[in-house]
ZANUBA-295283 format. One record per atom (N, C-alpha, C, CB): x, y, z; residue in one letter. Coordinates in steps of 0.05 Angstrom, whole numbers, plus 5000, padded with zeros to 4 digits. Atoms other than C-alpha are relative to their C-alpha. Glycine has a CB too. Layout:
BEGIN
XYZa...
END
This chain:
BEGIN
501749765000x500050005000x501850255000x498150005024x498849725005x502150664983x500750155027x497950184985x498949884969x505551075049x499350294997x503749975007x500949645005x502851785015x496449974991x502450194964x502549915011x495851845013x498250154991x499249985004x500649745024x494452484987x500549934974x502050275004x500349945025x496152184928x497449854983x502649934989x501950205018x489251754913x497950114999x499349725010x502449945000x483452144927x499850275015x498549785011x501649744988x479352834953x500849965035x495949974991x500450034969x478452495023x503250015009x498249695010x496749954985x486852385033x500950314995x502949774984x498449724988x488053055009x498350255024x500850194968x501749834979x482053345056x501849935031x496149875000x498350204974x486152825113x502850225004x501449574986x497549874994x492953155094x499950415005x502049894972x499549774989x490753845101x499250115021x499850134989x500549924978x488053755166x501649865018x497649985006x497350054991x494153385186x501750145009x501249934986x497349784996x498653915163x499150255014x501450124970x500649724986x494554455203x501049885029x496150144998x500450054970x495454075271x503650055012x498449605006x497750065000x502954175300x501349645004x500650175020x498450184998x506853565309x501049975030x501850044981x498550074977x510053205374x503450074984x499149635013x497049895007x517153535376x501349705002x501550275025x498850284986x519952775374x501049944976x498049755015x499550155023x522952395318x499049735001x502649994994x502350185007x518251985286x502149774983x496950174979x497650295015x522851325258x500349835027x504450134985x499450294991x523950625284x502850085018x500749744971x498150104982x528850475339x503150064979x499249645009x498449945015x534050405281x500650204986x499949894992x500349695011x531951115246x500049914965x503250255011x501649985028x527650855191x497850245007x498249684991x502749764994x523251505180x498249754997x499250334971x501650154998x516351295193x497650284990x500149835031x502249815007x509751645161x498450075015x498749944984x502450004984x503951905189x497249854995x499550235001x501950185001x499851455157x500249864979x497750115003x499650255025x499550785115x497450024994x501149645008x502350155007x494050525072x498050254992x498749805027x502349785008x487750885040x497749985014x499150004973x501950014978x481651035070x499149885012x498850045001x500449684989x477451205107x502050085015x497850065018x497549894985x482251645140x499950105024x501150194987x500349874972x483251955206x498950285010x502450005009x501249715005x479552515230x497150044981x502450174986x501749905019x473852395173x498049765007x501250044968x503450235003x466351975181x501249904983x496450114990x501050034977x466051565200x502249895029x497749804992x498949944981x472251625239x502049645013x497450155017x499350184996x474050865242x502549935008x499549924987x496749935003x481551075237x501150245028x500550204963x499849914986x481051485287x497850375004x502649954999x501849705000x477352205320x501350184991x499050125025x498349765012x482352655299x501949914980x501650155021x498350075032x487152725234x503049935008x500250304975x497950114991x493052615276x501249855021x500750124999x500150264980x491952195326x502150095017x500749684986x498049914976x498052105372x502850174997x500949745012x497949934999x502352385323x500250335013x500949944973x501049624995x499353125345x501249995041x494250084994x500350034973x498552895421x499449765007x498250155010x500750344996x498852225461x497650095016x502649755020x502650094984x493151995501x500150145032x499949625003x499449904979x492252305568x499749815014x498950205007x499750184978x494751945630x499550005016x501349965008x502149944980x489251925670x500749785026x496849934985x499550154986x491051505730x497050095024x503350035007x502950024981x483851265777x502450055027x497549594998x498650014978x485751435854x498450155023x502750114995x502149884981x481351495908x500749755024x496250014985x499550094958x483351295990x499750155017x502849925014x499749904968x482151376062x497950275002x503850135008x501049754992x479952116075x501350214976x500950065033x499549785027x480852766019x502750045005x498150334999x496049875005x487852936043x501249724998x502250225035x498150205014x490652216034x499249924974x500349775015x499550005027x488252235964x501050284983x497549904991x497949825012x490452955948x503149904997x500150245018x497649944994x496752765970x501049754971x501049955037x498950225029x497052105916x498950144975x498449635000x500949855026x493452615865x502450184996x496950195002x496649935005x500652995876x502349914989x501150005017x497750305004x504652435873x500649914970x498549685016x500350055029x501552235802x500450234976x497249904998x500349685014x501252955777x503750004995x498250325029x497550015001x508752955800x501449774983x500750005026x498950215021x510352275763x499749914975x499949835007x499749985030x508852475694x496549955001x502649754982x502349975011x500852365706x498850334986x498349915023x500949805011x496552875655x497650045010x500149974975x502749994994x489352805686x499849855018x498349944983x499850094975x486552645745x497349845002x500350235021x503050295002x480852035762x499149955022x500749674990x500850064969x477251985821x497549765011x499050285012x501150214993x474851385855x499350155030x502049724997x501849944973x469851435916x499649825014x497650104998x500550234987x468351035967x497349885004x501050035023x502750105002x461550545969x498250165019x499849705006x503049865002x458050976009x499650234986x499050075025x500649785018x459251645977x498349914969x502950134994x502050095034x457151135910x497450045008x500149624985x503250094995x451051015944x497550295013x500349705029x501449834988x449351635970x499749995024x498050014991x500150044966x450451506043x502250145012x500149685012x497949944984x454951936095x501449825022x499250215010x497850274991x460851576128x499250045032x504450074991x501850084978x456551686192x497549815009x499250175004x503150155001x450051216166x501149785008x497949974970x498750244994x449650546194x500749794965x497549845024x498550135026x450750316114x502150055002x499550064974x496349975001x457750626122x501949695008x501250275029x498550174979x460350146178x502549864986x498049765012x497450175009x467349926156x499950014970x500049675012x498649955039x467350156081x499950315003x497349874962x499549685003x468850906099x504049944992x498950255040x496750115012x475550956051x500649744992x502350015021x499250275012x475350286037x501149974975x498149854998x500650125033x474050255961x501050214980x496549944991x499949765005x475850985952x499650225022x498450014980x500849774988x475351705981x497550105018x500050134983x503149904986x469751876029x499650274994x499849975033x500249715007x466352506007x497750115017x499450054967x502150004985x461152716050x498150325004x501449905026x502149784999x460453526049x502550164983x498650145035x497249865009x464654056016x501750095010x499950174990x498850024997x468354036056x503249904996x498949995006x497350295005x471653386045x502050184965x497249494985x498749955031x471953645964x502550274999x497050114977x498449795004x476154325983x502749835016x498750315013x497150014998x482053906016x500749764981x501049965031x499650175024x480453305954x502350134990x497549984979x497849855025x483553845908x501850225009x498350154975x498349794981x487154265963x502750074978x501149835035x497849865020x492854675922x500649874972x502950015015x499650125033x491254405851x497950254983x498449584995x501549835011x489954795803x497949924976x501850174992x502450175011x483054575774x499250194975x497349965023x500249875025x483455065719x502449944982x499750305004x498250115016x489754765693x500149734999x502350095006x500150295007x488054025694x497849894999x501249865015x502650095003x482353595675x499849805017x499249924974x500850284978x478453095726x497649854986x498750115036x502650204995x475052495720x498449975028x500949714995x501049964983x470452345769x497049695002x499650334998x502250255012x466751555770x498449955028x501849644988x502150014988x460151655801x498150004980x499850185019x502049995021x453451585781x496450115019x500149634985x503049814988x446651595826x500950235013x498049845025x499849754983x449252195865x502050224981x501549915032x498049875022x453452495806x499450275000x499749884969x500749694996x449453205808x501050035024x497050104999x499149894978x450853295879x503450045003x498849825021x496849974996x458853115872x500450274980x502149674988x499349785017x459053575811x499850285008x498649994979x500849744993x455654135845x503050115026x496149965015x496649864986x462054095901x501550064987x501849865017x497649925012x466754125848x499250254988x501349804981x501649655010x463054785811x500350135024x496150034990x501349814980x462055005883x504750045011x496349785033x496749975002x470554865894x500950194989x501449804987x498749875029x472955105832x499350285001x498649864971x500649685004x469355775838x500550135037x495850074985x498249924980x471955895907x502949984999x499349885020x497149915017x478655865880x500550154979x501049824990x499349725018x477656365831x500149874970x503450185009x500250175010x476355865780x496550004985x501149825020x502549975009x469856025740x499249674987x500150264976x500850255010x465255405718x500449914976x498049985002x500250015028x465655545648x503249964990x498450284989x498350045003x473055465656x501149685001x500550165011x499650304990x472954715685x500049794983x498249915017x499750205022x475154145648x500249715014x502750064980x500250214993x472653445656x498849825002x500350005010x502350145005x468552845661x498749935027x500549764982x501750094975x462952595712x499349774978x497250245017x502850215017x460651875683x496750005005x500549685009x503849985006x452951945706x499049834988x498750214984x501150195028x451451335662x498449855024x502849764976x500950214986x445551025707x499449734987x497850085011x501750235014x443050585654x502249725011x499850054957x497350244995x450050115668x499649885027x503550155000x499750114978x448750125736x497449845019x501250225011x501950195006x442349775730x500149684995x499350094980x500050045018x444749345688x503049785008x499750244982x496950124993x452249095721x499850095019x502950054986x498050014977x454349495768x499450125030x502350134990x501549964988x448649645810x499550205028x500049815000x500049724982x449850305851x498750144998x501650154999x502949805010x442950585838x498950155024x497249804987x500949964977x439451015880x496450094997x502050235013x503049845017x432551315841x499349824984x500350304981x501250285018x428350855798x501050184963x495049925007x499150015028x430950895715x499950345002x497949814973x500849835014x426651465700x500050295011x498049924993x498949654990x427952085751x503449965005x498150145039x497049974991x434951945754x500650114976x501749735009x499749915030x434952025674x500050314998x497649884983x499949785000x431752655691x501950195002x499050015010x498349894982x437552855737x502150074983x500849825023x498350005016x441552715678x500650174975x499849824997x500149835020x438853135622x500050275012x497849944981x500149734992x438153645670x503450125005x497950025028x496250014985x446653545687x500650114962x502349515017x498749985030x447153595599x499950255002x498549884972x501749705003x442254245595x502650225016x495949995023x498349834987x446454585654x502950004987x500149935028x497749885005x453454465625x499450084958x502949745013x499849815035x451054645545x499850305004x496949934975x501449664995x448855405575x503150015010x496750115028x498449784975x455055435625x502749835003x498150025038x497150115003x460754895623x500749854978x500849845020x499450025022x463054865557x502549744999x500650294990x497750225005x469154425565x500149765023x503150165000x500650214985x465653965612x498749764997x499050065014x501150355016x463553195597x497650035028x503549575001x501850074982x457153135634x498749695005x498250174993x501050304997x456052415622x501549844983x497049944995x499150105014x460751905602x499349635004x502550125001x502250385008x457151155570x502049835010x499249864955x498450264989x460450625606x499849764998x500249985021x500450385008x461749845580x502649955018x500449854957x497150204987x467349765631x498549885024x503450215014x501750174979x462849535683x498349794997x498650135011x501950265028x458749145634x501849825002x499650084959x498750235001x465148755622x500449905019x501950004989x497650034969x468148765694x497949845004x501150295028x502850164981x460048375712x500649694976x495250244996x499250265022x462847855651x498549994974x499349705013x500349945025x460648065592x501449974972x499850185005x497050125018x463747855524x499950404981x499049544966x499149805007x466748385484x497150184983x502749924982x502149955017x460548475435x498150145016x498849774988x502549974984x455948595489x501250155019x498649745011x498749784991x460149085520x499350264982x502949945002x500149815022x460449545457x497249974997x501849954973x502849975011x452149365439x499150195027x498049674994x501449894973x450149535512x501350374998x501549785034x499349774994x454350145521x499650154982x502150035007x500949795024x452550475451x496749984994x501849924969x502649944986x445550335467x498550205011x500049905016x500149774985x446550635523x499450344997x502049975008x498449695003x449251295504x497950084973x504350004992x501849895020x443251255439x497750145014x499149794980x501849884994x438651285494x499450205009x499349925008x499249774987x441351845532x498950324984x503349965003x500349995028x441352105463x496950174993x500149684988x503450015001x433352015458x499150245021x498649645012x499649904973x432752225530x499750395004x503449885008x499049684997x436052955527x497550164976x504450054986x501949935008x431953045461x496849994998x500849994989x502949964994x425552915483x499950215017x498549785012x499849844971x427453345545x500250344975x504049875030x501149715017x427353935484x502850104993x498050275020x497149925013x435453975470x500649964969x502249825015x499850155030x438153975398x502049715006x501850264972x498150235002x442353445387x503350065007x499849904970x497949905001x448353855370x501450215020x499850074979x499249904979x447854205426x501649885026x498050095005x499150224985x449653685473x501449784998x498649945007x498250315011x452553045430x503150125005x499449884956x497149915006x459453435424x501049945031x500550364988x498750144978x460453285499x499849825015x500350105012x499750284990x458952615504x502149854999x498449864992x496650254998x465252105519x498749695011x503150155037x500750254985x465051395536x502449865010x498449814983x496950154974x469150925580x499749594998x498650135054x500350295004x471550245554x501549935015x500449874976x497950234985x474949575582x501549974979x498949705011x498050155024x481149345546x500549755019x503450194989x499950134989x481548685558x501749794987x497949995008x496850155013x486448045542x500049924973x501049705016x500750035035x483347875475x500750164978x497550004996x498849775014x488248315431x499150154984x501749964990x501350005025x485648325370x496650105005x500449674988x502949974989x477648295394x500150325013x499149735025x499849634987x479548975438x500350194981x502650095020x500249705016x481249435380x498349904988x502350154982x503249965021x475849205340x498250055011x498749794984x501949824975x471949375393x499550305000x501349995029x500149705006x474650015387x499450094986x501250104999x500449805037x474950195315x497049905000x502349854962x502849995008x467749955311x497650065024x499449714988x500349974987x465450335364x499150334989x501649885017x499649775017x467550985330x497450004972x503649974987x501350025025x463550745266x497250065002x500449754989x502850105004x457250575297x499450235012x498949715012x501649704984x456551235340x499750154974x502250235026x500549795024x458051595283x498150014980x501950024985x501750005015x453951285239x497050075001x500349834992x501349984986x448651245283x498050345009x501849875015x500549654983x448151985310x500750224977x502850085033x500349895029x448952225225x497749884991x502349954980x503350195021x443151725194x498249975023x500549584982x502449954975x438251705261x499150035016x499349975007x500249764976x439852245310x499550244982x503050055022x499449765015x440152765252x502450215005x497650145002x498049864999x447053015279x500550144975x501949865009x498049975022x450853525237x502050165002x499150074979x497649955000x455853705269x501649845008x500350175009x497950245000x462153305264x500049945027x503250074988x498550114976x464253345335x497149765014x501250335027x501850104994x456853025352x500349694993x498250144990x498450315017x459952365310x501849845015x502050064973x497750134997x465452285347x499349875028x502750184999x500050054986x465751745396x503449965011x498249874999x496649924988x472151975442x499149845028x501250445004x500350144987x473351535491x501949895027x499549874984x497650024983x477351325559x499349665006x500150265030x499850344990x480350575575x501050015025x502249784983x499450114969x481450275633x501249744996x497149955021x499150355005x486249535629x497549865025x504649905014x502050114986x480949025660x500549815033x498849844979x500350044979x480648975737x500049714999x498150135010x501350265008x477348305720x501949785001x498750004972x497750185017x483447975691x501549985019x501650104974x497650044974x487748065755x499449745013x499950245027x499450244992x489847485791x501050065029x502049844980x498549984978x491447465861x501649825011x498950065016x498250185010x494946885839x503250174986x498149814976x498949835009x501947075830x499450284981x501149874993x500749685016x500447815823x501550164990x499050195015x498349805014x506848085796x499649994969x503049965006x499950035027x505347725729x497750204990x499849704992x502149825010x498848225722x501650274992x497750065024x499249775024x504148775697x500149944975x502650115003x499850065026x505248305642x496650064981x501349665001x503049975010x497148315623x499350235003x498049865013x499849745002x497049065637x500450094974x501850085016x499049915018x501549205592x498749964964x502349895006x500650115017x498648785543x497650154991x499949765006x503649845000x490749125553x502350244992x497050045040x499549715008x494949805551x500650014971x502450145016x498750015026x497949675485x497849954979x502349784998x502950055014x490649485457x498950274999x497949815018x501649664997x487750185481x501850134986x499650175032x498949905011x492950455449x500049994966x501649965013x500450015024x492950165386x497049994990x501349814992x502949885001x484850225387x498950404999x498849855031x499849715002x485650975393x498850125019x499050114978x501549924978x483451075461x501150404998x501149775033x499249625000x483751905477x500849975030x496750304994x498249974967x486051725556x499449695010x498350285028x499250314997x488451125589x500550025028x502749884982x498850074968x488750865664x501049745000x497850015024x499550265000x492950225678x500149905026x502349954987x501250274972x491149715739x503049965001x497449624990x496850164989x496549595786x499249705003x501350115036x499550255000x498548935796x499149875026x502649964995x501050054976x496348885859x496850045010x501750145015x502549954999x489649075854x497349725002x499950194975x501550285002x486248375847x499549945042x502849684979x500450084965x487148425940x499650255013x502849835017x500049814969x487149125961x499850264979x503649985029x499649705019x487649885928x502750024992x499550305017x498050055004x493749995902x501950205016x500149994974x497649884982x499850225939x501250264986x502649785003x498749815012x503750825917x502250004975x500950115018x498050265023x509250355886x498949934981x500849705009x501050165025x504749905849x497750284980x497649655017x501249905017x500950505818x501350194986x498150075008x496650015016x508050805797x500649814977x502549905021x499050145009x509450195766x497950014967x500449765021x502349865020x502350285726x500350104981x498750165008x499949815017x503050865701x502650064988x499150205012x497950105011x511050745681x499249844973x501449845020x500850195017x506950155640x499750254977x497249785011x502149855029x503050595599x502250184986x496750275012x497749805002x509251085597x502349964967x502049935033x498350155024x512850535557x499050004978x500549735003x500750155023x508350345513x499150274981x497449765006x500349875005x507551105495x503150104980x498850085022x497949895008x514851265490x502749834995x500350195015x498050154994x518550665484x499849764970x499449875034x501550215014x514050185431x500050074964x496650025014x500149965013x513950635378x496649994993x501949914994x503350075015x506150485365x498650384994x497149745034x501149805002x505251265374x501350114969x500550165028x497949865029x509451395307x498650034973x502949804991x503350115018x503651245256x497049975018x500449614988x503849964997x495851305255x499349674995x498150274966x501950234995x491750665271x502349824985x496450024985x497550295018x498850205245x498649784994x502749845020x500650305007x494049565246x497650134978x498949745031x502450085027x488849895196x500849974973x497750234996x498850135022x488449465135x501149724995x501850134996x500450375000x490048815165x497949904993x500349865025x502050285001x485448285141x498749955034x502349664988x501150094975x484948015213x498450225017x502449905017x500849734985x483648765245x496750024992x502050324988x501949895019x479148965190x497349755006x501650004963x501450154992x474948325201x498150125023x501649815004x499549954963x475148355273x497750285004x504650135011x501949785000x472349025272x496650004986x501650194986x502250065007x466248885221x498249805017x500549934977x502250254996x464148205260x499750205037x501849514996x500549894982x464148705323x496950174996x502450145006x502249895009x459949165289x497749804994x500850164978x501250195015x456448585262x497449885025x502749764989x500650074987x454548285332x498050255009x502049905012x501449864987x452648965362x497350044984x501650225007x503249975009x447349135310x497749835001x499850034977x502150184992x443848515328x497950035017x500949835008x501050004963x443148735402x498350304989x503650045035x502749824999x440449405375x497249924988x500650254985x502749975007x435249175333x497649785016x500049984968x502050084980x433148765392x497650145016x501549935017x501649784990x432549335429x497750234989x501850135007x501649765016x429249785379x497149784998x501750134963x502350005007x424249255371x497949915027x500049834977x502349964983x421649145445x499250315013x500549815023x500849664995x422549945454x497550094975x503450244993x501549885021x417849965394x500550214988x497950035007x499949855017x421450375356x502550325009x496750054995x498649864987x425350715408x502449845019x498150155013x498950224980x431750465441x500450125025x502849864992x501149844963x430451015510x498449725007x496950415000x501450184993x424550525517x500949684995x497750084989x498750315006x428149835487x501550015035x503049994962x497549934977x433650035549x498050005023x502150334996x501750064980x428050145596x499149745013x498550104993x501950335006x423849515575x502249775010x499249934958x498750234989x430949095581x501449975033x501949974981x500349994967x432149355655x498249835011x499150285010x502750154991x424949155673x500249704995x497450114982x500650285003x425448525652x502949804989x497550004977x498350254994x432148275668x501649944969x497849705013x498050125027x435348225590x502650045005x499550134971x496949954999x441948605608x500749905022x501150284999x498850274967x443148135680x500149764987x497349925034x500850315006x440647605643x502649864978x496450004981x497050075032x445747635580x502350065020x500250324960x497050064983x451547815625x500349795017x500950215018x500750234989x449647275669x501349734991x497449994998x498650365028x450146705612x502450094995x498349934957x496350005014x456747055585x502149965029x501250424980x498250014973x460447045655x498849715003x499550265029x498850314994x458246265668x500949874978x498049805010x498450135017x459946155597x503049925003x499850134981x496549974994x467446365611x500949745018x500950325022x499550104978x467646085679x500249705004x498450105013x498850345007x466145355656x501750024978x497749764990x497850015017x470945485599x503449955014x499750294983x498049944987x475845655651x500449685016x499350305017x500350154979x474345105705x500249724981x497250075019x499550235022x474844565637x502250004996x498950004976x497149915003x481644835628x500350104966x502349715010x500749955024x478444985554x501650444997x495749915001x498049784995x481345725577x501850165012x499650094998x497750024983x488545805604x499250295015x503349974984x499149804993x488746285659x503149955016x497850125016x497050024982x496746395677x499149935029x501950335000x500649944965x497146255753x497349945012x500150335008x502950084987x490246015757x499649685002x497350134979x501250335001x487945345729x503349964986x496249894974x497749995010x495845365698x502350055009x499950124987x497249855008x502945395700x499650225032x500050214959x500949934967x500545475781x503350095016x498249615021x497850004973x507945405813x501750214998x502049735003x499449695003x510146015832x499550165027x498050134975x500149804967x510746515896x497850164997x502850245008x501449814995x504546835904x500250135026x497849934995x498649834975x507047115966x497150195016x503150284984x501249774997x504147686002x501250245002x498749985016x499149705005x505748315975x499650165008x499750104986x499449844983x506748936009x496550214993x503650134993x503249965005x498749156012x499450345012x497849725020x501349744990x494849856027x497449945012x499650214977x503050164981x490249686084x499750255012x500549695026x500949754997x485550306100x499049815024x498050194976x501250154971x484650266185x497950155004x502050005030x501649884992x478850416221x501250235013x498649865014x499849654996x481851106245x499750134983x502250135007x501249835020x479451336182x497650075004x500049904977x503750065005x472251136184x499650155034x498549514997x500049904972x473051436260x501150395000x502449765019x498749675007x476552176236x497350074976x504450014980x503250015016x471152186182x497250095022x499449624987x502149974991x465852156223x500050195019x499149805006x499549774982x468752626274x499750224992x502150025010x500649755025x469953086216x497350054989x501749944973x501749925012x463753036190x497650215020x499249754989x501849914994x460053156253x500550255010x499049865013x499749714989x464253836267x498650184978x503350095005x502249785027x461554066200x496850005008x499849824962x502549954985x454753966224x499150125020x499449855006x500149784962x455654326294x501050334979x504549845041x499249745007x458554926257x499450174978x502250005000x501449805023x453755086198x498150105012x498949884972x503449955004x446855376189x498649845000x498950114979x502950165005x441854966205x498450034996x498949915009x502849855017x436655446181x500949964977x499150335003x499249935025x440355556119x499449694986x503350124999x499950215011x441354786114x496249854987x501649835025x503350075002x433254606122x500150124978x497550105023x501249795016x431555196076x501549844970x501250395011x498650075022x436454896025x499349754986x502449995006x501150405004x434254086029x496650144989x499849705047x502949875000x426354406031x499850084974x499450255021x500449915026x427754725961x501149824987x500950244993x499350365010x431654005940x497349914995x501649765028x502550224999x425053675950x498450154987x498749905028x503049935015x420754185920x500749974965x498750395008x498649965029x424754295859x500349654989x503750205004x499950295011x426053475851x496849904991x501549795026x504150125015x416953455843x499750244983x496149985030x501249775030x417254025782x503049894986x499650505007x498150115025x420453665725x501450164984x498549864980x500549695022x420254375688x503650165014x495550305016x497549904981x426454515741x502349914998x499749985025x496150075011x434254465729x501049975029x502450334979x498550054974x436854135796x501850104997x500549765009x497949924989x443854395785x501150325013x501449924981x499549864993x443655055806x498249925028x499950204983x501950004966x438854875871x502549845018x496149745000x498250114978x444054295886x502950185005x500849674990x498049864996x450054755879x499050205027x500950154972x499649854960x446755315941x500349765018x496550195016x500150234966x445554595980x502549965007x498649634999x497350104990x452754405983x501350235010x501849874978x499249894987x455055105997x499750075017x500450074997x500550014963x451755146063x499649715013x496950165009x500150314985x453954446078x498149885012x501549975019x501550165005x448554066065x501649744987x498050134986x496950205005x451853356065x498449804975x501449755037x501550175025x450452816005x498349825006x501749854983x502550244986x445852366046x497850175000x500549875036x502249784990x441752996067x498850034967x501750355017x500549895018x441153185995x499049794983x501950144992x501350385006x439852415967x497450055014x502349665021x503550164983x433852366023x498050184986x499350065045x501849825011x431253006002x498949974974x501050215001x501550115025x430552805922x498349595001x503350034972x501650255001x428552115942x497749945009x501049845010x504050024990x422552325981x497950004974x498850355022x501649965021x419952555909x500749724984x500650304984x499650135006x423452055877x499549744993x500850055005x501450394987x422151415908x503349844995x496149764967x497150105004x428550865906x498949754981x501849905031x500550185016x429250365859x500749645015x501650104974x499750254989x428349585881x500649754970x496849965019x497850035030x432649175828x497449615000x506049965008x500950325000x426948435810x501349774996x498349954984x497950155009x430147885817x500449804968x500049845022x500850135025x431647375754x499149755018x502549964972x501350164985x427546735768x500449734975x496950145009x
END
């Protein structure tokens, strides 16, 4: 294949002159040995152009690598500032925040749900407090945050808006994502707190507020990494999660948004997982189907509305607490997938993560991984290097191939709608039910010895030792609660009532944009339980039926 593609067609020279507008990584682009290397092999479609298969932009990594988002959430807000330093200081680009199960759940690390998971799983967040020493001396106008929550996702967002602009830090300046994806958590990963359909609300009302006011903010990013992490096969990761994100889609425009107003800051959040090959076609046909999708039957028309941009995660899942040092090797391996899939940001799983949170070491060692495979591999030197293989190219179509199945499932018990298909398969158990079968499929595959896991059912003898672990003590879950209850002795408790009281009225008028009501609640410390009870009185909670 030709190594100049400006020379075959309209579309390469449309490719190369949005190439040549972008700068370049100051690096030298050639092989180890100093063979120059191009910016791109093969003819179309090309990078940067619908339907994007090649990638979202025209220069991919040769412009800019992927951002090095590292997840990191422990103990109490100042012992994760201090590892959000640490990563910042060791070459991380973006920052990812993990919470602890009750903040997921909407509970303060005082409720009797807390009991011994305050810090556990992540960060306890409890009032804004906690969030002004989270991000204590960072500057939140010079770096972007993730942030993986979901039923309580307005209320965390509203501390960080309510942060950020007490630092001098306007909203409209803030850069970053909140996932918000309830439909997933239905569905896998079951952190719900409101039944489907006012949480949805909660959601288009989180779009609406940042299209008027935070322009460079992701208000909801579609998540299939939890899909996979519940055992899901690759197909049914990508159908579910672009589903997902059609219904959202539906959702916002019934709620009276254009399309284009809001699609441009949707993102989603995949698994890379050990199946090499199967993971970028995952990817690249991921890209295709949004795009195509949200051009022929969303009526998008603006490009950025096409693009599905996207953040990986290597798969939790796959760890072994069976000799756990060899999980850098499978790291590496998932990282080098997201990479050559064209992820736009990348977190890599310590090795140690399969028994405990990760240590400071092992999430060093992590993000070193990704480091390599950035600046060491060469794979950043060329655009999409595997498109054009036979095997890829495949690979990718029988992905696409699978998922359209699962939509026109959905489209046909939604009657015509996949908001309502997505509803309909909640209610009645299809997305538990299909992940269900694909996770015992594996599992007797595994337990037959039909599929090797290293260190598992295999190639067993070997020091699994015990490695040097991060064990969060109860003097956390005991400073927490101390802390929490001085914040409570030393606000407004008029102010606080007055604040929850307009929570609850504003959560029964649909017609009403929760995020400016929940933003006054948090700044007169009103805590996230308080503010949860208050929309759940209107609300009601959701009770998950079982399968039978």
């Amino acid at each position: 294949m030709n190594s100049n593609p400006a020379e075959h067609d309209a579309g390469a020279a449309a490719w190369q002159a949005a190439f040549s507008a972008t700068p370049e990584r100051d690096v030298d682009f050639e092989t180890m040995s100093g063979v120059p290397i191009e910016p791109l092999y093969g003819d179309g479609p090309y990078p940067g152009q619908y339907p994007f298969t090649r990638g979202v932009y025209p220069s991919m990594y040769r412009g800019r690598l992927w951002t090095m988002r590292m997840f990191a959430g422990f103990g109490t807000a100042e012992d994760t500032n201090a590892r959000f330093k640490e990563l910042l200081r060791a070459g991380g680009t973006g920052l990812s925040t993990a919470f602890d199960m009750p903040t997921l759940m909407g509970r303060d690390s005082d409720s009797e749900w807390a009991e011994g998971e305050v810090g556990r799983a992540g960060v306890a967040i409890d009032t804004l407090a906690d969030m002004r020493d989270l991000f204590a001396d960072i500057d939140l106008g010079g770096v972007s945050t993730s942030m993986t929550i979901n039923g309580p996702a307005a209320i965390i967002m509203a501390m960080y808006i309510a942060v950020g602009e007490e630092g001098g830090v306007e909203r409209s300046r803030l850069a970053g994502t909140i996932q918000n994806d309830i439909f997933k958590e239905y569905q896998a990963q079951k952190e719900y707190i409101y039944p489907p359909r006012p949480s949805v609300r909660l959601i288009t009302d989180m779009m609406r507020f940042c299209s008027a006011e935070m322009p460079k903010w992701h208000p909801l990013s579609i998540s299939g990494y939890h899909i996979r992490e519940a055992g899901s096969t690759a197909a049914q990761e990508l159908a579910f999660t672009l589903a997902n994100g059609f219904a959202y889609v539906e959702a916002a425009m019934a709620a009276g948004l254009d399309v284009d107003d809001f699609a441009p800051r949707l993102s989603f959040f995949f698994n890379s997982h050990l199946d090499f090959f199967e993971e970028i076609g995952k990817f690249r046909a991921a890209r295709r189907i949004w795009a195509r999708w949200m051009k022929e039957r969303y009526g998008a028309t603006n490009e950025k509305s096409m693009l599905c941009r996207f953040h990986t995660q290597t798969a939790g899942v796959s760890l072994t607490a069976q000799q756990p040092e060899i999980n850098i090797a499978r790291v590496a391996i998932q990282a080098l997938a997201g990479a050559l899939g064209g992820t736009q940001s990348l977190h890599t799983d310590a090795y140690d993560e399969a028994m405990a949170l990760p240590t400071e070491d092992s999430a060093r060692i992590a993000l070193r991984t990704q480091q390599i495979v950035a600046h060491e591999t060469g794979v950043t030197n060329t655009i999409d290097p595997l498109g054009g293989a036979p095997f890829v190219e495949w690979m990718t179509d029988e992905m696409e191939r699978q998922a359209e199945a699962i939509f026109a499932h959905l489209d046909e018990i939604g009657n015509g709608s996949i908001l309502e298909g997505v509803y309909a398969g909640i209610d009645n158990n299809y997305f538990t039910g299909e992940i269900a079968d694909a996770a015992y499929t594996f599992e007797r595959k595994v337990n037959a010895g039909r599929r090797i896991v290293v260190g598992v059912n295999e190639f067993t003898e070997g020091d699994d030792g015990d490695p040097n672990l991060l064990r969060i003590s109860h003097e956390v879950e005991e400073y927490q609660r101390k802390r929490l209850d001085t914040v409570k002795q030393d606000r407004d408790s008029d102010a606080v009532a007055a604040a929850l009281a307009k929570v609850s009225a504003d959560a029964a008028d649909p017609t009403v944009n929760m995020m400016p009501t929940l933003i006054d609640a948090v700044k007169v410390m009103a805590t996230e339980e308080e503010i949860v009870m208050a929309m759940e009185s209107e609300f009601g909670t959701y009770v998950e039926t079982a399968i039978v």
